[in-house]
Phi, psi and omega in degrees: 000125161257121173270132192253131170199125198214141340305152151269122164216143170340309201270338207216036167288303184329008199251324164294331180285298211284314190286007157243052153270339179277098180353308185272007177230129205264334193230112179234152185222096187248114184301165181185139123248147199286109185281148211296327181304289178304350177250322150005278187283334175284320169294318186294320191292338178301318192249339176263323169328173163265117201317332183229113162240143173218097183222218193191143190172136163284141192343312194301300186311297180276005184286279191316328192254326206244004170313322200268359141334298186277159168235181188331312200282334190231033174279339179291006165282312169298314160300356169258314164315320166283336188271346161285331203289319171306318165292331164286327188285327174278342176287340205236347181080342186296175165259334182240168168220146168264150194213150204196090171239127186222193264175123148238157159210014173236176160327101195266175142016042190304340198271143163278131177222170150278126176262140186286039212216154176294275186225115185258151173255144181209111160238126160281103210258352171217147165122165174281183169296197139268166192246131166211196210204137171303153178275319177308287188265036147043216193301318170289018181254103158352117197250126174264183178192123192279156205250141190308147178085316185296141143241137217261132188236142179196140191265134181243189206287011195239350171329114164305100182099034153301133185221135172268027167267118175117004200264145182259127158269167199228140166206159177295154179294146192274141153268336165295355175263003156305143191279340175218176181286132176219146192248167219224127147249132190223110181276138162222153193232135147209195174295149192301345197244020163295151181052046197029047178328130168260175174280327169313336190254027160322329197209070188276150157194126234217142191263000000 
């Protein structure tokens, strides 16, 4: 089952969270665009940023550790970014997230999968989306793809009471089959010790 829930506004996120309660639902997906101050800061950041930060924190932790990242200009991103992180941790009970916003420009994670995670969040904030598909109808499943800005919650194999019938695989868009070159900005949320987070990789931030 996919759930569709457009418009995403702040105040009413939990209704993405709350639709995957449903047993039968593997993916809920909430359109959005991105208001011009926030798509802004994103193109800046795209071009000025550090291709990678990857650390693990509760909101708080990381508003105060990932500040010096940002500048003036591109801070309303780190504020959109914290206002998901905050929404994933009161829907999931967790205290932390592990958060990874990274700068792509090649064939990410091309093969459709299942992540070996309790719950991943994936917004793209310039660039296409991610792409899935039912797991059930194999090569021959209609591939969907979320459009920059929308965000995508999809329950992985580590989900409670995951089962896989009805279950959605998921992947990055291949960027090499685009007809001109395209870079990617990709926020992803997860559980803190997702992808075996260590404590060495509290704080990667890669230029």
């Amino acid at each position: 089952m996919l759930t569709m829930l457009a418009p995403f506004h702040y105040p009413t996120a939990d209704a993405a969270f709350q639709a995957l309660a449903q047993p039968d639902c593997h993916i809920a997906l909430a359109d959005r665009t991105l208001p011009r101050d926030l798509e802004q800061a994103a193109q800046a950041f795209l071009h000025d940023g550090p291709s990678l930060i990857l650390t693990a924190g509760s909101p708080g932790q990381l508003e105060e550790e990932l500040a010096s990242a940002f500048t003036p200009e591109t801070r309303v991103l780190l504020e959109d970014a914290l206002r998901l992180a905050r929404h994933y941790c009161a829907a999931t009970g967790m205290d932390a997230v592990r958060f990874r916003l990274e700068r792509i420009t090649h064939d990410s994670c091309r093969r459709f999968h299942v992540d070996h995670v309790v719950l991943r969040l994936l917004c793209t904030y310039v660039g296409p989306g991610v792409q899935w598909r039912r797991a059930e109808a194999g090569e021959s499943a209609t591939v969907h793809q979320a459009d920059a800005g929308a965000v995508a919650l999809l329950k992985g194999g580590c989900y409670p009471g995951w089962q896989p019938e009805g279950a959605v695989q998921h992947r990055s868009p291949p960027l090499s089959t685009l007809a001109v070159p395209t870079t990617r900005l990709l926020l992803t949320l997860d559980a803190p010790q997702a992808c075996g987070m260590s404590e060495d990789q509290r704080r990667i931030v890669r230029d």
